[in-house]
NUTOR-228585 format. One line per field, with one value per residue: x, y, z of N, C-alpha, C, O in turn; residue number from 1; residue in one letter. Coordinates in nm, 2 decimals. Example, Ala and Ser with C-alpha at 12.3 -4.5 7.8 and 13.67 -1.06 7.14 Angstrom:
BEGIN
nxx = c(1.32,1.28)
nyy = c(-0.57,-0.22)
nzz = c(0.78,0.71)
caxx = c(1.23,1.37)
cayy = c(-0.45,-0.11)
cazz = c(0.78,0.71)
cxx = c(1.32,1.29)
cyy = c(-0.33,0.00)
czz = c(0.78,0.79)
oxx = c(1.42,1.34)
oyy = c(-0.33,0.11)
ozz = c(0.85,0.80)
seq = c(1,2)
type = c(A,S)
***
This chain:
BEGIN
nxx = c(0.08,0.19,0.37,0.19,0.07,0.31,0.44,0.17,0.22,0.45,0.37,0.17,0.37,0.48,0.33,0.24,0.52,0.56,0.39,0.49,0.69,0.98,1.30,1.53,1.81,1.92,2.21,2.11,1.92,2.01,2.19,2.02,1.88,2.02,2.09,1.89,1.66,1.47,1.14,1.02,0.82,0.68,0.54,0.43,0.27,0.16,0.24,0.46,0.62,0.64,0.83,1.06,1.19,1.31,1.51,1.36,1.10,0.79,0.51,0.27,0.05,-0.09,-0.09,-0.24,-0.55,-0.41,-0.18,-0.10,-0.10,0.18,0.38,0.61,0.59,0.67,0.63,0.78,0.98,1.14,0.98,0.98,0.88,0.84,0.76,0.77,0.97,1.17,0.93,0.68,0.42,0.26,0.38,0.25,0.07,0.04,0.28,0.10,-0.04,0.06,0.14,-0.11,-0.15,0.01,0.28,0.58,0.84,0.83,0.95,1.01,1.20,1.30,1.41,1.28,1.22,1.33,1.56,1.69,1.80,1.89,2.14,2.27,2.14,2.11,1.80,1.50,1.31)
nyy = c(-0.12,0.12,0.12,0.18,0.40,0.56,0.55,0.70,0.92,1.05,1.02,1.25,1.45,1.44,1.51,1.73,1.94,1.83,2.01,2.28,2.54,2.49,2.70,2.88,3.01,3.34,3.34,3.11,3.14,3.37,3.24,3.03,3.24,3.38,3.15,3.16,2.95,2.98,3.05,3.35,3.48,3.82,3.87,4.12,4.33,4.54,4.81,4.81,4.63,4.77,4.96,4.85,4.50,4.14,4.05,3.92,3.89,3.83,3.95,3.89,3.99,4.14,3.93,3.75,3.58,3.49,3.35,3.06,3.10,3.23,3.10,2.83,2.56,2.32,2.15,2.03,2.22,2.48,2.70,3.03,3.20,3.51,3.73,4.04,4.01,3.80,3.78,3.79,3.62,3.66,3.54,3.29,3.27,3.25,3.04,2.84,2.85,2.81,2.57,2.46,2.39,2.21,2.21,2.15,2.15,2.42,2.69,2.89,3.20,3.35,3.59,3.74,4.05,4.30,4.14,4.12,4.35,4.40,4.24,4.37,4.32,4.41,4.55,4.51,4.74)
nzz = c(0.00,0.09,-0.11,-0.35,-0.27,-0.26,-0.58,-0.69,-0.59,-0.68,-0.95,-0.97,-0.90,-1.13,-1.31,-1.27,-1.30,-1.57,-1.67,-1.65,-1.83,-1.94,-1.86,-2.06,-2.13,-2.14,-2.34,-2.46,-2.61,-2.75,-2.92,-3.09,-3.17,-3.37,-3.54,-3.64,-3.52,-3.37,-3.26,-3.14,-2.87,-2.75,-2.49,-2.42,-2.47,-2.70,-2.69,-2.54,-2.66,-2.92,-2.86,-2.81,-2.83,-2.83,-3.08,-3.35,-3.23,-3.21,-3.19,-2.93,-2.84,-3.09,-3.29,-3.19,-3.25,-3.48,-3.45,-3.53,-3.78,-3.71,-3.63,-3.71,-3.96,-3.85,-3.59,-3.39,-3.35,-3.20,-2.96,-2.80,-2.52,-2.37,-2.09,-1.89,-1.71,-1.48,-1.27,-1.38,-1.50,-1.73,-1.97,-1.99,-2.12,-2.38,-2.40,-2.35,-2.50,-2.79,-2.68,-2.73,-2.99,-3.08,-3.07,-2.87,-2.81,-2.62,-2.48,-2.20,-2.10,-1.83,-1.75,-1.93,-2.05,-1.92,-1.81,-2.05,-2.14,-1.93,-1.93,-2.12,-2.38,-2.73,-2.86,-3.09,-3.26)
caxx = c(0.00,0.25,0.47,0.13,0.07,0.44,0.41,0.07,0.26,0.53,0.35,0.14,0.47,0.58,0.27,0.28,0.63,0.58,0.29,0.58,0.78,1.15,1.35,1.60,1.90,1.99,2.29,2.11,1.84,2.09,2.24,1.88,1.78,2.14,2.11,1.75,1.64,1.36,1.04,1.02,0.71,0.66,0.39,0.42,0.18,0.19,0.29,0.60,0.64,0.69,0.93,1.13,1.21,1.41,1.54,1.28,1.05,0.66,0.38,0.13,-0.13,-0.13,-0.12,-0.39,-0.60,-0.31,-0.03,-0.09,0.02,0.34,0.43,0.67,0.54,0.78,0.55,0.88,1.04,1.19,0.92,1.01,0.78,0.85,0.72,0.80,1.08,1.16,0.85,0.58,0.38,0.22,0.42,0.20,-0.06,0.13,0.34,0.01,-0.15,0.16,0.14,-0.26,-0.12,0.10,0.40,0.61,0.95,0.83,1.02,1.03,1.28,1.24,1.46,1.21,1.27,1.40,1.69,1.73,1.86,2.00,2.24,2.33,2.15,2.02,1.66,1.48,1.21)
cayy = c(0.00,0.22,0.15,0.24,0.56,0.66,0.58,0.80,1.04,1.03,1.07,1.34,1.51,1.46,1.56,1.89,1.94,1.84,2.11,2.41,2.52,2.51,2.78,2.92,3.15,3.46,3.32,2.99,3.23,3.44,3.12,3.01,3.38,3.38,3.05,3.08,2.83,2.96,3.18,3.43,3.56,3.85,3.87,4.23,4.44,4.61,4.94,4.76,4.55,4.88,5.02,4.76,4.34,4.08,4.05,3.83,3.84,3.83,4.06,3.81,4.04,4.19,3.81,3.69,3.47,3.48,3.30,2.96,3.10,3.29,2.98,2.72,2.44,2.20,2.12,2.03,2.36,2.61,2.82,3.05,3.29,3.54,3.88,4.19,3.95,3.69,3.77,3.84,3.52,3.68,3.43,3.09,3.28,3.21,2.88,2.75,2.87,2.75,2.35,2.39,2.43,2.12,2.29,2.02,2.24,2.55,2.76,3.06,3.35,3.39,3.64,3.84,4.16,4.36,4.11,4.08,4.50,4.44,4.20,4.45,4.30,4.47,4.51,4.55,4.77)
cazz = c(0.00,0.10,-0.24,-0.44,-0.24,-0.33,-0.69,-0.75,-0.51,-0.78,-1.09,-0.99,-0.91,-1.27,-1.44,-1.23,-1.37,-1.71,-1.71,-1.63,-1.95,-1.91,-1.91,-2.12,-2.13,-2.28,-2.41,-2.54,-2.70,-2.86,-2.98,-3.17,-3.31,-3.44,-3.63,-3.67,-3.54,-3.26,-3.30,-3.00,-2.88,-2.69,-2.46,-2.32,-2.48,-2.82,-2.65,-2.54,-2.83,-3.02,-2.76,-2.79,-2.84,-2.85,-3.19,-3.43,-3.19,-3.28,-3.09,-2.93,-2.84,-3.22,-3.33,-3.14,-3.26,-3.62,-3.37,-3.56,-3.88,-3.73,-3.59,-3.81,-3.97,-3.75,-3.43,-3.29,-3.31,-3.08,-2.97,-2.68,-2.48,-2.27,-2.07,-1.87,-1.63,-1.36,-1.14,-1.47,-1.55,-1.86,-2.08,-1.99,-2.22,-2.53,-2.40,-2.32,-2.67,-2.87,-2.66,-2.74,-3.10,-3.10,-2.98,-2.84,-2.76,-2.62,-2.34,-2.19,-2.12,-1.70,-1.75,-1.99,-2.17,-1.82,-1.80,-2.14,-2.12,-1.82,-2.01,-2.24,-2.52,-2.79,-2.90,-3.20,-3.28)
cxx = c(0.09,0.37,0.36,0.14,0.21,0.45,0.33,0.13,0.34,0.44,0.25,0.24,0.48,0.46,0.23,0.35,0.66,0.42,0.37,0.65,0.90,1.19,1.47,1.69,1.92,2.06,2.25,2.02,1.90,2.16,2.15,1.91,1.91,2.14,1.97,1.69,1.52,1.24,1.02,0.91,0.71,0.55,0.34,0.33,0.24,0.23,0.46,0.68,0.77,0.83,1.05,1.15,1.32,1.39,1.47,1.17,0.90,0.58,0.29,0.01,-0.12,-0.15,-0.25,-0.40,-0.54,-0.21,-0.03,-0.01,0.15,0.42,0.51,0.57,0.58,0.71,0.66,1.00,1.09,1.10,0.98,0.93,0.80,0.76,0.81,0.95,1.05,0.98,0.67,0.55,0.27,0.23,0.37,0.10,0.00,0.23,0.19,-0.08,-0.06,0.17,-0.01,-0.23,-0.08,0.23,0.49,0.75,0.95,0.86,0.99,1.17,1.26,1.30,1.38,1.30,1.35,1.54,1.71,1.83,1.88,2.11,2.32,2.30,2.04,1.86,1.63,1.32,1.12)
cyy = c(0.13,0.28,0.20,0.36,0.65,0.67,0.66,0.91,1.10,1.16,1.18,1.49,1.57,1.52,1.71,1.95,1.92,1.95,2.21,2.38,2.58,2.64,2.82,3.06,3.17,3.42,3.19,3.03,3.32,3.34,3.09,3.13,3.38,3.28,3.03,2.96,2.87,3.05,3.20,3.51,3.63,3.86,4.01,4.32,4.49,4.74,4.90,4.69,4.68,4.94,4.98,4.56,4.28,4.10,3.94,3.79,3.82,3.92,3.99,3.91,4.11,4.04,3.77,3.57,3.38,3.39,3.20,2.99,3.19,3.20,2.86,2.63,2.31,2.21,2.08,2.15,2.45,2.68,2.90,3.23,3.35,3.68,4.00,4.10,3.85,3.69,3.77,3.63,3.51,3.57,3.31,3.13,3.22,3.08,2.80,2.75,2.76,2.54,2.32,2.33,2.27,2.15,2.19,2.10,2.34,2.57,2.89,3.12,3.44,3.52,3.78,3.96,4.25,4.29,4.08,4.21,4.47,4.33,4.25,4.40,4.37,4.48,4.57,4.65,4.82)
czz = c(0.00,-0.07,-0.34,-0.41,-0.30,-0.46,-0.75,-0.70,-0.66,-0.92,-1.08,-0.96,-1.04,-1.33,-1.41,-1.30,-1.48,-1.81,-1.75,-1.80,-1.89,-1.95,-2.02,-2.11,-2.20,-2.36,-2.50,-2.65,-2.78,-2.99,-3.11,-3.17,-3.37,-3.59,-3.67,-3.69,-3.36,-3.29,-3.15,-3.02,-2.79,-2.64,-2.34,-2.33,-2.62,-2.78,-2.60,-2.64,-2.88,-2.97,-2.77,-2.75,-2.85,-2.97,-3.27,-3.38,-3.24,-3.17,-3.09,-2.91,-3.02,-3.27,-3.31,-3.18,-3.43,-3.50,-3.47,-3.73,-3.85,-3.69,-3.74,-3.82,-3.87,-3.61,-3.36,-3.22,-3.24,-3.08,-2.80,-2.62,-2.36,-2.25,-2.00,-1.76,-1.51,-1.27,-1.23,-1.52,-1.69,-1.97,-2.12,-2.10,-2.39,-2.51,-2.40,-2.48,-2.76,-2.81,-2.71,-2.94,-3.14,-3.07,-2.91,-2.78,-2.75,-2.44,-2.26,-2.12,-1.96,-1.69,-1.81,-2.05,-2.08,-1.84,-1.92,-2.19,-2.04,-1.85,-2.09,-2.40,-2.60,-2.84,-3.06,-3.21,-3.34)
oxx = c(0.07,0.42,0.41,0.20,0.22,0.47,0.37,0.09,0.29,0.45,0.23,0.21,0.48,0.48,0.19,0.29,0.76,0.38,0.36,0.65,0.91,1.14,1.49,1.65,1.93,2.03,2.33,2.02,1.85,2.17,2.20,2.03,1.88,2.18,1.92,1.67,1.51,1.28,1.01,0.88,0.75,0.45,0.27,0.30,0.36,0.26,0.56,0.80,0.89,0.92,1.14,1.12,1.42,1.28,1.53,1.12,0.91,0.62,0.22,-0.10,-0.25,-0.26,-0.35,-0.32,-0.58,-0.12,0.07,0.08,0.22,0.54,0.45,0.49,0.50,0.76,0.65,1.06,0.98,1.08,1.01,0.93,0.80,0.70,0.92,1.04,0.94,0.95,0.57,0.63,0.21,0.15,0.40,0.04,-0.05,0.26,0.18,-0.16,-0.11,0.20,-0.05,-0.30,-0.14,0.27,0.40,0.76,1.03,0.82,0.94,1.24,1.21,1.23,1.40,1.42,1.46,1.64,1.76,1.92,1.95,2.20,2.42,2.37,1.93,1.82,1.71,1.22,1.01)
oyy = c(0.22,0.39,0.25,0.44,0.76,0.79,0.71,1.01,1.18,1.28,1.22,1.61,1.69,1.62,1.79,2.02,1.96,1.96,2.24,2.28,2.68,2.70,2.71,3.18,3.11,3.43,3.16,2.98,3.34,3.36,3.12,3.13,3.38,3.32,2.92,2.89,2.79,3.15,3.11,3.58,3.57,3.87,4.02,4.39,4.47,4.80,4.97,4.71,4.68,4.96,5.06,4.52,4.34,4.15,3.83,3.69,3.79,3.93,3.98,3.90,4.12,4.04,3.77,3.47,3.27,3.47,3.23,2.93,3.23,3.22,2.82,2.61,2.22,2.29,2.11,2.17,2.51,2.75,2.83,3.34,3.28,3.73,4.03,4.18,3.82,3.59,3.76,3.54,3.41,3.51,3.23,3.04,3.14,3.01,2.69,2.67,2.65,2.44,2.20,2.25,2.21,2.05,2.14,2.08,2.41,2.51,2.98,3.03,3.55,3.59,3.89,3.96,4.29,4.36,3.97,4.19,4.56,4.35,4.20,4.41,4.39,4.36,4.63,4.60,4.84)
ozz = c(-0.07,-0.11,-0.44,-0.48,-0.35,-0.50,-0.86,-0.75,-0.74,-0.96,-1.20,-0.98,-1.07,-1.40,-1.50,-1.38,-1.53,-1.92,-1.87,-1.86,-1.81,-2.04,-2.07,-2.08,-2.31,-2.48,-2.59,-2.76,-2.89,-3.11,-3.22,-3.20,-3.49,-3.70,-3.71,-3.79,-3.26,-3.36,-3.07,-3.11,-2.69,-2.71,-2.24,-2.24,-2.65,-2.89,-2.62,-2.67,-2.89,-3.05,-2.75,-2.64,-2.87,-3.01,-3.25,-3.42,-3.36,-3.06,-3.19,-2.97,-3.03,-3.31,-3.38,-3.16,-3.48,-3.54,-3.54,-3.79,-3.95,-3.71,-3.84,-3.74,-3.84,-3.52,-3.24,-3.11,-3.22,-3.18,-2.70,-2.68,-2.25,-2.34,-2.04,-1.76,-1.46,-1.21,-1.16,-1.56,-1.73,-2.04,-2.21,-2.17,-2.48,-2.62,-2.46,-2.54,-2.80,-2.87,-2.72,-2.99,-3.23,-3.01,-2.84,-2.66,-2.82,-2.34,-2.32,-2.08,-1.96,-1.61,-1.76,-2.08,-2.13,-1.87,-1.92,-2.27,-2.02,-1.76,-2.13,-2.50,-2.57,-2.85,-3.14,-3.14,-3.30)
seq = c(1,2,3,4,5,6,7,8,9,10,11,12,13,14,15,16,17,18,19,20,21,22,23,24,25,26,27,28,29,30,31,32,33,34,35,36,37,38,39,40,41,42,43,44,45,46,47,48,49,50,51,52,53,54,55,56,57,58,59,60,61,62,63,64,65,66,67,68,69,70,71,72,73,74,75,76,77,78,79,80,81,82,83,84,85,86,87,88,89,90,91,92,93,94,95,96,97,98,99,100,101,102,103,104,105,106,107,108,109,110,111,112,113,114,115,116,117,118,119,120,121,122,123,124,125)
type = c(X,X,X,X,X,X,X,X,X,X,X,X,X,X,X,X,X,X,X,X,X,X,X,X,X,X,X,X,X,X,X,X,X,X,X,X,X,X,X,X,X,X,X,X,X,X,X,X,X,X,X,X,X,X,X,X,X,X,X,X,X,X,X,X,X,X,X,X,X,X,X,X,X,X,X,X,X,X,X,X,X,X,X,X,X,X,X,X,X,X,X,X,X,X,X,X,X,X,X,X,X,X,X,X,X,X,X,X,X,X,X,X,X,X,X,X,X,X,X,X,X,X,X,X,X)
***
C-alpha cells in the first residue's frame, strides 16, 4: 500500500512538472535567433512591443488569434515565450497557446525583456 501511495505520489509530481515550460538563457536564446532556429514571442503588450524586443521576436497580443500561422510548420520547433521579467507570469498565455497548437519544444525567457537590457542585449524595434 504504502509503495502504491508513493508511486501515484510520484506521478502526480511529474505531471505537475511536465505542465511548467522550461526555461531558457539569454545566451542559449541568442544562440537560436542567431542560427534561426527559434520563434520568439513577446507577450508584453503592443505598447512595449513597439518600444522595444528581443530581436525576431513576434507581438502576441497583435497576433492573437493569427499566432498559428506565425508559428513554423515543424511542431517540434523552438518556440520560446516570454514577458515583462523573472516575477511576470504573462508568458503561460502564449506557451500555453503554442502547446494547445502542437507545440512540443516550447520555453520561456524567465529572464524576460527587463533582464534581457539588463544583459546589455540589444533590442529590435
Amino acid at each position: 500500500m504504502k509503495k502504491l501511495l508513493a508511486l501515484a505520489l510520484s506521478l502526480v509530481a511529474a505531471s505537475a512538472m511536465a505542465a511548467e515550460f522550461p526555461d531558457i538563457s539569454i545566451a542559449d536564446l541568442k544562440v537560436a535567433i542567431a542560427e534561426k532556429k527559434v520563434t520568439v514571442i513577446d507577450v508584453n503588450g503592443s505598447d512595449s512591443f513597439a518600444a522595444g524586443h528581443v530581436p525576431s521576436a513576434i507581438d502576441f497580443e497583435a497576433k492573437g488569434a493569427e499566432l498559428a500561422a506565425a508559428l513554423p510548420a515543424d511542431k517540434g520547433a523552438l518556440v520560446v515565450a516570454y514577458c515583462g521579467g523573472p516575477g511576470c507570469n504573462a508568458y503561460k498565455s502564449a506557451a500555453k497557446k503554442a502547446a494547445e497548437l502542437g507545440y512540443t519544444n516550447v520555453k520561456h525567457l524567465a529572464a524576460g525583456i527587463s533582464g534581457w537590457k539588463s544583459a546589455g542585449e540589444a533590442t529590435e524595434k
